[in-house]
Structures are given as C-alpha cells and as structure tokens.
MARKEVO-786469 format. One record per residue: residue in three letters; x, y, z of N, C-alpha, C, O, CB in turn. Coordinates in steps of 0.02 Angstrom, whole numbers, plus 50000, padded with zeros to 5 digits. Glycine has a CB too. Example, Ala and Ser with C-alpha at 12.3 -4.5 7.8 and 13.67 -1.06 7.14 Angstrom:
2
ALA506604971650390506154977550390506604983550390507124983450423505654977650452/SER506424988850354506844994750357506455000250394506705005750402507044997050286/
//
This chain:
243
UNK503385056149230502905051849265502265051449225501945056649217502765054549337/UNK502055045849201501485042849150500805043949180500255044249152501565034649136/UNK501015044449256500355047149312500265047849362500445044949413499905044949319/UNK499795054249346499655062449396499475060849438499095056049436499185068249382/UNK499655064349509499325063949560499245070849578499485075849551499595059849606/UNK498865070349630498305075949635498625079849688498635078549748497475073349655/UNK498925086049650499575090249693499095093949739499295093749797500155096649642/UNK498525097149732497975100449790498185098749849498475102249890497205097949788/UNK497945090249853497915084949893498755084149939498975086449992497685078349839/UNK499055079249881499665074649919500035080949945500285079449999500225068949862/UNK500195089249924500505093149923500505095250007500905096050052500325097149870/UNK499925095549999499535098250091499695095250122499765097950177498795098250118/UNK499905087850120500165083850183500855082350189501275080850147499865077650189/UNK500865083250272501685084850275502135079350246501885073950229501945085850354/UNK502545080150242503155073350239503265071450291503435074150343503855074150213/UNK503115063650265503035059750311502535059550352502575055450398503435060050337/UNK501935063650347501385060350373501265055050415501175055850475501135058950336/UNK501255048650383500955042250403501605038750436501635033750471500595037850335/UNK502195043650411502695040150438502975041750525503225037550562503235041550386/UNK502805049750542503325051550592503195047650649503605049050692503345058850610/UNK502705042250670502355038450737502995035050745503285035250800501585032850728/UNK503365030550667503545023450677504365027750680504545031850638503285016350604/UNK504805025750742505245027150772505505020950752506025021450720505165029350836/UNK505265014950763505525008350760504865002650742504435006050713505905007050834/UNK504674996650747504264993550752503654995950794503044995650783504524988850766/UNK503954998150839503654998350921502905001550881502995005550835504205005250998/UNK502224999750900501655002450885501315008050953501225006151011501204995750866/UNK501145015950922501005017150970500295018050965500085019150908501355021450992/UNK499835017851020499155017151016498675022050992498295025651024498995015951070/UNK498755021450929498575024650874498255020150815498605016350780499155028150853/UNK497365021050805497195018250766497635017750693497825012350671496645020350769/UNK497755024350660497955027850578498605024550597498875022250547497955038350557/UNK498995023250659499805018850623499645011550635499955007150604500715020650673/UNK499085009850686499115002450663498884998550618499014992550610498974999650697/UNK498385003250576498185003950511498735001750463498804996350435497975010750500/UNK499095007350458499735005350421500275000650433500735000050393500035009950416/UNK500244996950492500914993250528500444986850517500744981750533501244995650624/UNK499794985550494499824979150502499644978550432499864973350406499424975750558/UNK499264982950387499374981350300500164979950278500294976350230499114988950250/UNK500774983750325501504982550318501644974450325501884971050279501904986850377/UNK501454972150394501614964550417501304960550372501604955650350501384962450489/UNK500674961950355500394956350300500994954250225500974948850195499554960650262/UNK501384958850213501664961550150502364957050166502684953450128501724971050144/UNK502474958850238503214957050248503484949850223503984948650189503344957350324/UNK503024945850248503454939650227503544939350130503904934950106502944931650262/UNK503314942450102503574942050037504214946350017504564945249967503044943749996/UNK504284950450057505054955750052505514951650091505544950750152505034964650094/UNK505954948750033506284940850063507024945450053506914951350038506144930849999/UNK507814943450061508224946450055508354945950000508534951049972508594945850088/UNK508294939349961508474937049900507994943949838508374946049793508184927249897/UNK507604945649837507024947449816507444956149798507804959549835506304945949880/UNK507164957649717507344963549718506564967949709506164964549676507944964549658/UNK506364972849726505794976749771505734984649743506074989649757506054976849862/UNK505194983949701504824991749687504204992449743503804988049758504424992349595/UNK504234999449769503815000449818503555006249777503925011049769504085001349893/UNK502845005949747502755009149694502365014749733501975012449774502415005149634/UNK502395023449728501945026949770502265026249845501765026349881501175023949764/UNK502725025749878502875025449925502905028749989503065026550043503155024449912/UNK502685035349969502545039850014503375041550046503935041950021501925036650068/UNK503115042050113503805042850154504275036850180504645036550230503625046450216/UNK504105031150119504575024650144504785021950197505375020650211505055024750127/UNK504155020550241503975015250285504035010150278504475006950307503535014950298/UNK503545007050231503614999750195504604996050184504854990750204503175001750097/UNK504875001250150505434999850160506065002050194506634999950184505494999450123/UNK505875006150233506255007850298506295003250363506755003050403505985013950321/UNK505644999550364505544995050425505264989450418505234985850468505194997550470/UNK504964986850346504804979350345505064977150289504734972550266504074977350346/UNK505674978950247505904974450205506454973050194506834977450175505754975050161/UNK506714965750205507174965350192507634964650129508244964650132507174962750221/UNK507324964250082507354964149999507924971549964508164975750003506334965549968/UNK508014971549912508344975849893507844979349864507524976849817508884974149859/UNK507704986149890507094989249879507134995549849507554998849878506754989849934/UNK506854998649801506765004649792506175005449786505715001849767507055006949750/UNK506225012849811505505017549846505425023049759505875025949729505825024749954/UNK504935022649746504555026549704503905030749704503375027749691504495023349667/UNK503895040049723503315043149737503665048649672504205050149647503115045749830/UNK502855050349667502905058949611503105062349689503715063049682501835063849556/UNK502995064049736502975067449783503965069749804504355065949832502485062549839/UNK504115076549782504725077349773504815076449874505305073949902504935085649721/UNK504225079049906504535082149965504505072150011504905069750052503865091150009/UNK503885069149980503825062950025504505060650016504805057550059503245057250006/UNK504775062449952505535055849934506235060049977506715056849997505835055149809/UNK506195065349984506705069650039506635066950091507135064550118506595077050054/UNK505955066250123506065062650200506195056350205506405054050259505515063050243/UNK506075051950147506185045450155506915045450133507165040750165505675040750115/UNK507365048150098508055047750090508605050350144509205049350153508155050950033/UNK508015054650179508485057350244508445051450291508935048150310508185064950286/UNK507775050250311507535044450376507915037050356508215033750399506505042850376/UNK507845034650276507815026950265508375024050240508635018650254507305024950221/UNK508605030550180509005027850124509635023850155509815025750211509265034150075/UNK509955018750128510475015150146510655008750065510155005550051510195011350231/UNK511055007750037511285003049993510724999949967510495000349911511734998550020/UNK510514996350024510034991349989509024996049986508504995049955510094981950056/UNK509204999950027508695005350013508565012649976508695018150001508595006550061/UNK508315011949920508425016749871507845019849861507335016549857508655014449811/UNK507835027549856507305031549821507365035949768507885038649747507035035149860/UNK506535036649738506705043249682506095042949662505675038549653507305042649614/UNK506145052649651505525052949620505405056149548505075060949527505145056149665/UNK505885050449515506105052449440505865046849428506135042049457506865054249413/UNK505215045349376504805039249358505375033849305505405027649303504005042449310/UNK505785039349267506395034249200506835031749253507305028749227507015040049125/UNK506855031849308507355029649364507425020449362507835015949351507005032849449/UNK506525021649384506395013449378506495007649345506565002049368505995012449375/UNK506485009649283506815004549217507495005349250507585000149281506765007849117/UNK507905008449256508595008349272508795003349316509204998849306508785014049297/UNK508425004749376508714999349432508624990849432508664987349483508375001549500/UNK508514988749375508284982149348507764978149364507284980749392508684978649354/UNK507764972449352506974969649342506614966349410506854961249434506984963249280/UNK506204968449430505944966449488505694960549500505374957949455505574969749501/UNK505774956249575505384950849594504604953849610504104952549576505754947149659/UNK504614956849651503874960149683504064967849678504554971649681503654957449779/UNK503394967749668502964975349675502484979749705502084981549662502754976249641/UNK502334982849779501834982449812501704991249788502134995349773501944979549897/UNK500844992149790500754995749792500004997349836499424995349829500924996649740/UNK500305001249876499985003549943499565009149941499905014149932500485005249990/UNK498805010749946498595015149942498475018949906498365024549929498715016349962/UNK498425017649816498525020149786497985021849700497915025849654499075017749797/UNK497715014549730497165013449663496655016549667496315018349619496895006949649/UNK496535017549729495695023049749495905030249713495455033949693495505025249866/UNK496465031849707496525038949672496505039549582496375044349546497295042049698/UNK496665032849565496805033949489496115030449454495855026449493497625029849461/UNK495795031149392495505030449362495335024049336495905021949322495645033749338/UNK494915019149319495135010149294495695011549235496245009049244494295004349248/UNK495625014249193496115014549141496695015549142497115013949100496025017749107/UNK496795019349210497615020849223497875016649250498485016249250497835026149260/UNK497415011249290497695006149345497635000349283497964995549302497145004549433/UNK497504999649249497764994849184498154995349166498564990849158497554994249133/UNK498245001849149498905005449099499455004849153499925002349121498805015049070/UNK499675005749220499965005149274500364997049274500964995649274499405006649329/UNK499824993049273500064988849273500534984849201501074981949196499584986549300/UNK500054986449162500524985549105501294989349117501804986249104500134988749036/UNK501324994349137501814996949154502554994049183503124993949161501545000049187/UNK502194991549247502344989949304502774980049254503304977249270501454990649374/UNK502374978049208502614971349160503324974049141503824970649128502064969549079/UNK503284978649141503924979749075504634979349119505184976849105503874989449026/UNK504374982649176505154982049233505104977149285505444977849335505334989449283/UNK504534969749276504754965249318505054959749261505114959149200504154962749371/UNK505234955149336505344948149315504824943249285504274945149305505574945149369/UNK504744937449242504274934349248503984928849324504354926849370504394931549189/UNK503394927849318503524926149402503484931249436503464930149497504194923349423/UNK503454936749420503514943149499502774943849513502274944049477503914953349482/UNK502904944249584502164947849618502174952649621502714955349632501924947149677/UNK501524957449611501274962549629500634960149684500194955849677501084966449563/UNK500804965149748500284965049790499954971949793500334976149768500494962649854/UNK499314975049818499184978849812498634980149851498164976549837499234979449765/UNK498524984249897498044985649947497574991549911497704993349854498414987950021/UNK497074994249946496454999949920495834995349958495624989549959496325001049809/UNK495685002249992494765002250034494544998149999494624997949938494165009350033/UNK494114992550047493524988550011492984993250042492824995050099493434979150031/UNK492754994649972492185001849993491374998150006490914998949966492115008949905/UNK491324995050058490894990550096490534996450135490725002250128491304984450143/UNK490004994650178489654999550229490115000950272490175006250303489054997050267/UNK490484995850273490974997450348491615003150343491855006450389491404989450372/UNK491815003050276492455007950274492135014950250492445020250242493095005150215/UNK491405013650241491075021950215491015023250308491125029050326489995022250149/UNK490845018250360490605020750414491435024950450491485029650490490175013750461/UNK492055020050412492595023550445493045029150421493495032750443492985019150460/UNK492585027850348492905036750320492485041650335492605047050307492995038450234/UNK491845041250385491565044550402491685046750474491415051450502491105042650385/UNK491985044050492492415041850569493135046550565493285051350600492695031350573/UNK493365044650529494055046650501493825055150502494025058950546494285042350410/UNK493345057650445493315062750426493195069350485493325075350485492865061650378/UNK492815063850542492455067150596492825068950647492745073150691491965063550620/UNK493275064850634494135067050699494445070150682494955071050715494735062450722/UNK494355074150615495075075650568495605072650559496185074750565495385080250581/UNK495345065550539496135061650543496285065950452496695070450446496125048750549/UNK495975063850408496025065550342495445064150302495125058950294496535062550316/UNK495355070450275494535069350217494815068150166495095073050142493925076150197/UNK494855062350132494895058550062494435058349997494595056449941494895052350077/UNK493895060650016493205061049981493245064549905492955062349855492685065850031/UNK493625070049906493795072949848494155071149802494055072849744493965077049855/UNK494865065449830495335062749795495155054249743495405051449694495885062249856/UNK494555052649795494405044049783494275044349725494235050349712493815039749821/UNK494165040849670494155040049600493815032549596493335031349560494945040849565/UNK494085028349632493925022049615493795018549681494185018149728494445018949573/UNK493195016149675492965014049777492655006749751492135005149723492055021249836/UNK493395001749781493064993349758492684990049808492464992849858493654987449744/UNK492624986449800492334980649808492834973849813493404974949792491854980349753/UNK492734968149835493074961949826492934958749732493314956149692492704956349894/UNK492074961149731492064956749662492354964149604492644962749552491014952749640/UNK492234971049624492474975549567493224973549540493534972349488492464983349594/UNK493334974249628494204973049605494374965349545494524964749486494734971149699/UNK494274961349593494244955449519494174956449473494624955649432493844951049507/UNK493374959749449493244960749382493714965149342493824963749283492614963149378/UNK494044971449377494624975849331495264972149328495654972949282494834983549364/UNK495364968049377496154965849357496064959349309496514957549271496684963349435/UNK495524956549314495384950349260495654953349185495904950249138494434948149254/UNK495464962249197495644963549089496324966849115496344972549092494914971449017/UNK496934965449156497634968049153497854959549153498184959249205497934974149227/UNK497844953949129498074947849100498704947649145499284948949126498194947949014/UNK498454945249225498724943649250498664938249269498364934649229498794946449272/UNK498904934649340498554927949361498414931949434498834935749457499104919249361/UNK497964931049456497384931849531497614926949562497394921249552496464930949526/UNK498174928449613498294924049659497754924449700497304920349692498884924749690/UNK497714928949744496974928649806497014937849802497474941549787497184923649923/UNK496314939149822496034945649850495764941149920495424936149933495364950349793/UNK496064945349948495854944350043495654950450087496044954950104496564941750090/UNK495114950050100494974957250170495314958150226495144954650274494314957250210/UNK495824962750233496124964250274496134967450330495994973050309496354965250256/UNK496194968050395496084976250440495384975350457494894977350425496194984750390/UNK495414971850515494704973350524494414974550592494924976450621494344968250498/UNK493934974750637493594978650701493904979950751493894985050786493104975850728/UNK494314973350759495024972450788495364980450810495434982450868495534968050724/UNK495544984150753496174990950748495694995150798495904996650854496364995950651/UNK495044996950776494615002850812494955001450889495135006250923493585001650806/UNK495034995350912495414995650984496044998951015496204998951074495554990150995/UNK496415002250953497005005750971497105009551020497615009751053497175008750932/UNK496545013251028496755019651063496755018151141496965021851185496235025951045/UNK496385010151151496365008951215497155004751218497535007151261495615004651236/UNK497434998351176498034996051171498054995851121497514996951093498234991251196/UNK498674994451077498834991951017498784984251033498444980850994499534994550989/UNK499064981451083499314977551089498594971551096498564965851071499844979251138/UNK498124974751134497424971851130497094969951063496774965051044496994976551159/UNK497294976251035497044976050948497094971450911496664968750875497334979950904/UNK497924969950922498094964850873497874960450903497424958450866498734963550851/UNK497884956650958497394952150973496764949950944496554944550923497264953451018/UNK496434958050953495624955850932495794957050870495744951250850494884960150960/UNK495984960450818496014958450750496124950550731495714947350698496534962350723/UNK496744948050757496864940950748496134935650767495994930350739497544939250802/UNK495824938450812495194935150857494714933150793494544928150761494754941550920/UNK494554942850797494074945150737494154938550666493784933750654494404954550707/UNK494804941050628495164937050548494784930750550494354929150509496184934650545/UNK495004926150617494794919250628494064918050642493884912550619495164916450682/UNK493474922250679493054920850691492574921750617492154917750597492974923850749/UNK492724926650593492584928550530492714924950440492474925950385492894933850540/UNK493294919950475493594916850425493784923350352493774922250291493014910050405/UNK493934928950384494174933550328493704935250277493834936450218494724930650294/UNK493094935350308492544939750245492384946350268491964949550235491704936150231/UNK492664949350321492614955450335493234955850341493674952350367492194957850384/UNK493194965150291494024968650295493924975850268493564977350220494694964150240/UNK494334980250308494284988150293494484986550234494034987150193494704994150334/UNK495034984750210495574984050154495624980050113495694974550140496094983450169/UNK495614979650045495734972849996496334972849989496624978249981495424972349925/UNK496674966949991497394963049974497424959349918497254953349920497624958350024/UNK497634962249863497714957249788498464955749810498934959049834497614961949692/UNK498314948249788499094947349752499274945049678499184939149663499474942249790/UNK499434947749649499484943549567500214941149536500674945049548499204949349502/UNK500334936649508500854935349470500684936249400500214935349362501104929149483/UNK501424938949402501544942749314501764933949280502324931449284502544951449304/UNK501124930649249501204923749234501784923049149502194919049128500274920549225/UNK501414931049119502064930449059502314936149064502124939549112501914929148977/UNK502784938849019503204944549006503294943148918503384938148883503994944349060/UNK503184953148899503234951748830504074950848830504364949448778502874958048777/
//
C-alpha cells in the first residue's frame, strides 16, 4: 500500500463503526448515520449495474453493501474494517481486500468514489493518489469524492461532534478544504472538474428528533440555499485521458 494511514487512529475504531446502525436502508435517528446514508444516496445514482466500481478506503463497506448496484470492489489498509465487510457484504458482484496489488487485478474501472478520506492525507499524496487511481481506470471514468468543507460551520460541528464523543478527528486531519482549496489542488491532478457541490447540510442536526423530518429539511434547506451551504464537498471528476 503506496499510502499510510494512521494505525493510532483507524486501529481504535471498531469494525464497522459507521457501519453497525445500517441493518438495511431503514435510517435510524441518528445524526453520524444520516450523515453517512445521505453522502451514500448522493453517490448512488452513479453505481449503475453496467458500471465496474472501486470503493477506494472503504471502511466497513457500506457504500457497497447497500447502495450499489455496480460490480464493486471495496478497498481499505484496515485488515480488521475488510473482515467485517467480507463477513456482512461480500457476494460475486461484491468484492473486498486489503491487499493494495489486488486492485490492478480486478480490471479497469468506470467510477471511483472516495469517501472520507482526503482530510487525512497530505496535498501530495492526494495527487499522487490520483494519478494512481489513472492507471486502473477506464478513460471516461469518474471519480467522486467527498471531505469536510472546513467552513465555520463544520469547525462548529467538529466541535459538536467532539463534545458528545461522537469522534475527535483533530489529530488525524491533514488537509481541511474549502470549495475554492479543493479546486485549486485538483486543477494540478489534470483532470476535468465536473462540479464541486456542498453537501449535508442544517437539515441532518434534526435527526435525533426524526430522520425522516431531516431529510425533509435538508431537501428544504439544499433548495432554499440553492446549495452554497454544505458540511461536505462533493467533487466529481472525469479521467478526460489515460496514459
């Protein structure tokens, strides 16, 4: 694996973490899974059946346990996250491993999402990543990719976060964007910038009273806002050449 993650950190948290809530779709009223169930739904309509699918960092394979229909393989350094996701997910068209030479193997990808993952690595590695990430797609493939838009508002909810003990992140972050940072680093990985969009927004804090309210007022929120407020940035890029 070309790159480290921070064993202190990912080691301490159980397997499956973020995953054990989601039984099925069903959302339970829980800010931290509707967090994750609706950065998932944004993603979904591009995990088409036709579509073959690196889920890069995957943790305990959520993303492709419950929103894709694509031929997917799950990829984490995390030996213990890829045990629970092969016990909970694995099936034919759902594959894991946390052997990085794996990936070239399973052939060339349409899309590539990577979830949660750029706030930990360095600008140089998330270049080098992506170059990476060229060599085992298709031409034409998307990469989408979520990470904190580190705005007042997501410092007010990692301060929120930290204060409930949901999880202190503070030590691990490396790289805290912005809408225009992010642009500016992926402009030098010679891709094409489909859209960066703010995702997740005032809407979720409603969980704990419904989920079901939430998504409402998130949807409310997106539209009243016309999408300039978002916990989360959403790139999408197409790999426009291939060497």
């Amino acid at each position: 694996n070309m790159f480290e993650y921070n064993e202190k950190f990912w080691d301490n948290i159980e397997p499956g973490y973020y995953d054990k809530n989601f039984n099925s779709k069903k959302v339970d009223n829980s800010i931290q899974q509707l967090w994750h169930y609706l950065t998932f739904k944004k993603q979904e309509k591009h995990l088409l059946e036709s579509m073959v699918h690196l889920d890069y960092a995957c943790g305990p394979g959520t993303q492709i346990g419950l929103f894709s229909d694509s031929k997917s393989l799950g990829y984490d350094a995390s030996e213990e996250q890829i045990k629970y996701a092969v016990n909970k997910y694995k099936s034919e068209k759902k594959q894991f491993t946390n052997k990085y030479d794996e990936i070239k193997d399973y052939g060339k990808f349409d899309i590539v999402t990577i979830n949660g993952l750029l706030e930990y690595l360095p600008h140089q590695e998330i270049l080098d990543l992506i170059e990476q990430i060229k060599t085992y797609s298709k031409k034409n493939a998307t990469i989408l990719i979520t990470t904190p838009n580190y705005s007042f508002l997501f410092i007010f909810i990692e301060k929120l976060s930290k204060y409930f003990g949901i999880i202190d992140y503070k030590e691990v972050n490396l790289s805290k964007f912005n809408k225009q940072s992010l642009d500016k680093l992926l402009r030098m990985a010679d891709v094409e910038i489909v859209s960066i969009k703010k995702i997740i927004n005032f809407g979720v804090l409603f969980a704990f009273v419904s989920s079901e309210i939430a998504m409402k007022l998130e949807i409310f929120f997106e539209k009243l806002f016309n999408n300039k407020i978002g916990f989360i940035l959403m790139a999408e890029l197409k790999i426009s050449k291939n060497e």
